[in-house]
N, C-alpha and C positions, 0 to 999 in steps of 0.2 A: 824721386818723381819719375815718370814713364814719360820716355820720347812721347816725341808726337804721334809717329805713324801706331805705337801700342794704346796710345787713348783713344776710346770711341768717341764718334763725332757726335755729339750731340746736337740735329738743326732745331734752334726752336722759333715758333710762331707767336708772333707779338704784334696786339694791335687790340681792337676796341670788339665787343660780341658783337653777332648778326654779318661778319664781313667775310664768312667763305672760310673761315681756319678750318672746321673739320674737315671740308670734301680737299684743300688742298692738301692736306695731314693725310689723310687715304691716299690720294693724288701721287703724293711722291712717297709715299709708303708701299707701293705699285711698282717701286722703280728695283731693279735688280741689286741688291745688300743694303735694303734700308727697311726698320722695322716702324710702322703706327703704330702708335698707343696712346691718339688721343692727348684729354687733357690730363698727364701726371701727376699736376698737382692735387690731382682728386684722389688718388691712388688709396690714401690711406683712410678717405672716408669710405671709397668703395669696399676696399677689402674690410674693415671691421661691419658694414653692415650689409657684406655680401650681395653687392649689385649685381646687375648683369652686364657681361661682356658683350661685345659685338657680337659674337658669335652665336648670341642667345644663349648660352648657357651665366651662370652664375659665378662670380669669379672663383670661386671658393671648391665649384666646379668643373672650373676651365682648366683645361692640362695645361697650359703656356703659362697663367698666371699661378697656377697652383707650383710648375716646374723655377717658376721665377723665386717664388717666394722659399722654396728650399734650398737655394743658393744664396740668397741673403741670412746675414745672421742678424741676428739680435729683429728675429718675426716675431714676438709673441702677441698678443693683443696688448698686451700691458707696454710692452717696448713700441710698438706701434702708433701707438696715444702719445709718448712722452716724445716720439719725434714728430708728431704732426703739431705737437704745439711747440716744440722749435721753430720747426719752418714757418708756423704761423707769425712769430715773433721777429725772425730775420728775414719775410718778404713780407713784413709791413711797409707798406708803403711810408708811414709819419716819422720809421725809424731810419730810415736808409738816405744819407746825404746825395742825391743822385744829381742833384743841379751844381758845376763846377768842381767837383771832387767824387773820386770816387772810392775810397779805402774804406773800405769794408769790414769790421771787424766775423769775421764770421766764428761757429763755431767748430771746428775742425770735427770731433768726434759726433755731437751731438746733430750735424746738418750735414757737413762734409762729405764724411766717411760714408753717411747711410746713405745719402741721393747720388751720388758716386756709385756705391755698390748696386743700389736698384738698377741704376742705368748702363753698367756693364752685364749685371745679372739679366736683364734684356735682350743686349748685345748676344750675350753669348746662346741663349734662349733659343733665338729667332737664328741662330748664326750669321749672323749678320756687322759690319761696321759702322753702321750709322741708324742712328735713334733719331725717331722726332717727336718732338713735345709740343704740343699747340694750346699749351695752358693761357695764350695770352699777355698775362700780366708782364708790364715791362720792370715791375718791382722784384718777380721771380728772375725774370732775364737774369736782371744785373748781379741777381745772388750767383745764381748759375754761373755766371759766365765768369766768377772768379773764384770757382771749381777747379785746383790745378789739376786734379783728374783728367779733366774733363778736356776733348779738342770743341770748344763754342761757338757756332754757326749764328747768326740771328736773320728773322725775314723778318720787315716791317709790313704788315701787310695790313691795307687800307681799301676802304669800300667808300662810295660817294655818301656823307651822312642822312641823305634826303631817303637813300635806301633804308639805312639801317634803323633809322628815327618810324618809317612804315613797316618796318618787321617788327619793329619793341613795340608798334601800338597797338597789336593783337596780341592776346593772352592765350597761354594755354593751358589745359586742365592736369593734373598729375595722374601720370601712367608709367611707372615704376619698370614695368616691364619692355616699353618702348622709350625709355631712357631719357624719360623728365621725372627729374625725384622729387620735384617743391613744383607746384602752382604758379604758374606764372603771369603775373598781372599786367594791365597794359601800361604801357609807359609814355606818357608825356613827352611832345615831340622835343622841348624844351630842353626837359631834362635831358634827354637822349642825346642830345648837340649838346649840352655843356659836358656832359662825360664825354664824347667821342673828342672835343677840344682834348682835353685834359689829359685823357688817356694818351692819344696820338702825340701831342706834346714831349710826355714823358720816352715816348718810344723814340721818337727824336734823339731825344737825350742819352740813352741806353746806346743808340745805334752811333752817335757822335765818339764812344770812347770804343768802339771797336777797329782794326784795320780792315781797310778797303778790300779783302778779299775774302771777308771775313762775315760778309752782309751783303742782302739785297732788298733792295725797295720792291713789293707788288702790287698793285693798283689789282682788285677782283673782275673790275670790269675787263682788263686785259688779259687777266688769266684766264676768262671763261671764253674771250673772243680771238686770242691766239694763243692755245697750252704749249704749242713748240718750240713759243719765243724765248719764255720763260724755260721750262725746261733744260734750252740751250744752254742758259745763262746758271743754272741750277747744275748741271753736269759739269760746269767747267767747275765751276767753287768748290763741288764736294769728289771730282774726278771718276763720276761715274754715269753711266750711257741710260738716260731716260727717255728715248727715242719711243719704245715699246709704253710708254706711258703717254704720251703726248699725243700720239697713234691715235691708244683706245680712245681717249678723251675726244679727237676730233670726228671721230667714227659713229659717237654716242654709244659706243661698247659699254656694260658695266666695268664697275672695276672690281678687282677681288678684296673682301672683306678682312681685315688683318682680327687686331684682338684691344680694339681701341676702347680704353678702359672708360673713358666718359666725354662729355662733348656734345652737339648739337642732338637731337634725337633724330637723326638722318643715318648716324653711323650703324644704327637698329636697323634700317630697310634691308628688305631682302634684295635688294636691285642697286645700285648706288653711280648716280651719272653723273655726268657733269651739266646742269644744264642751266643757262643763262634766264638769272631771276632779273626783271626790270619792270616789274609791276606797280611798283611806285610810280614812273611815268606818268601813268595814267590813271592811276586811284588815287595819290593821295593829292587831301584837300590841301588849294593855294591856301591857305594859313597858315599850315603848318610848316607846307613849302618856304613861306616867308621869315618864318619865327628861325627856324636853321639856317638857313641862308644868314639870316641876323649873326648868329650867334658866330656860325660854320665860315665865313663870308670869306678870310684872310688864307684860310686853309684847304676850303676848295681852290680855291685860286691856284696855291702854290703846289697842289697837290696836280695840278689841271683837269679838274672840271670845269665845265660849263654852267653857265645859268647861273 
């Protein structure tokens, strides 16, 4: 097994959709020896059906992802298939005891080895020491983070769900090239607060078996209204100087576009800011207001929001 200092760090981003993963996945992908790339867990849908990169090109196109996948063995499309439905298998959520125990039978060759390999084949890509993943799920976390390869980072990162229940209740149309691959329908405020429960929950749980320097909790609303604070706290965990990132961010500088394989269709713009969404406030209707609150009510609280 490889010290620590020879494993790459892998930070990943865990938390409920609509709450800020991408632009913070760019954000500290900005910072000096750390690579973006989005959501990984998409990786193997993207490259068999040749999406597009950040970069606008096509992965299959893209020199980073094209130089990535030449250092990985066992790429073939056929090999490719037979580990995404591993990983499908071992970040089920219904399979993984994640509440009070955490022993994981994983499979060494079949998951291990290969998302190990991708995430150094990365690593070494971008030359770089630290990789971020902002697939979200805290069911991938927990597979992840018992990756001996691997050095595992996690951020809990939480948005007020009054927000995120007004962003799920607009749809949008599928545009393959500005990196929405399925249609996406509106979502009931309802349902939107029972997943962001449940989800958030489980992120608890994931972030509960890891040591105290090993994780950070971040509230969106505080990352967009002070990025230095965070930041700060971000340099110390992973020992590296994000100052020049926190900067741009406060400046409304764009930020430079890495090779983020998939994720909000924001990581497509040709401009990429940081800028404070709070448009719920004042559009969405009190019922809905209410219905989340219902549902959300224990969680906002302990999370500290208001209302």
């Amino acid at each position: 097994m490889k010290s620590e200092k020879d494993r790459v760090k892998l930070v990943y981003i865990c938390g409920y959709g609509r709450s800020g993963s991408t632009v913070l996945d760019i954000a500290i992908g900005s910072g000096q020896g750390v690579a973006s790339v989005g959501e990984l867990s998409n990786f193997a849908d993207s490259w068999l059906e040749n999406r597009y990169c950040a970069c606008e090109k096509k992965l299959r196109e893209c020199h980073f992802w094209r130089n990535v996948s030449d250092q990985v063995s066992g790429m073939s499309d056929e090999q490719i298939r037979h580990y995404e439905e591993r990983r499908r298998v071992i970040e089920r959520k219904r399979l993984i005891p994640i509440v009070g125990r955490a022993n994981i039978a994983l499979d060494q060759e079949g998951y291990c080895i290969k998302t190990s390999g991708l995430i150094e084949a990365i690593s070494r890509e971008a030359g770089v020491p630290v990789v971020i993943d902002s697939s979200k799920s805290p069911f991938r976390a927990l597979a992840l983070s018992r990756i001996r390869e691997l050095d595992f980072y996690l951020i809990h990162l939480v948005r007020d769900p009054r927000a995120v229940a007004w962003s799920l209740a607009k749809s949008l149309e599928r545009d393959v090239k500005m990196g929405v691959q399925n249609e996406l329908k509106k979502r009931a405020a309802l349902r939107s607060a029972m997943a962001w429960v449940h989800t958030n929950y489980m992120c608890e749980k994931v972030s509960s078996l890891l040591p105290f320097d090993k994780k950070l909790f971040v509230r969106y609303e505080d990352f967009v209204k002070n990025p230095h604070q965070l930041f700060k706290k971000l340099g110390k965990m992973l020992d590296t100087d994000f100052d020049n990132v926190a900067n741009l961010l406060s400046s409304g500088m764009p930020l430079p576009k890495g090779h983020t394989v998939a994720g909000n269709r924001m990581r497509m713009n040709s401009s990429i800011r940081l800028i404070p969404d709070f448009e719920w406030q004042e559009r969405m209707p009190s019922v809905d207001r209410r219905k989340v609150k219902l549902v959300c009510g224990r969680m906002i609280r302990s999370y500290g929001y208001s209302g």
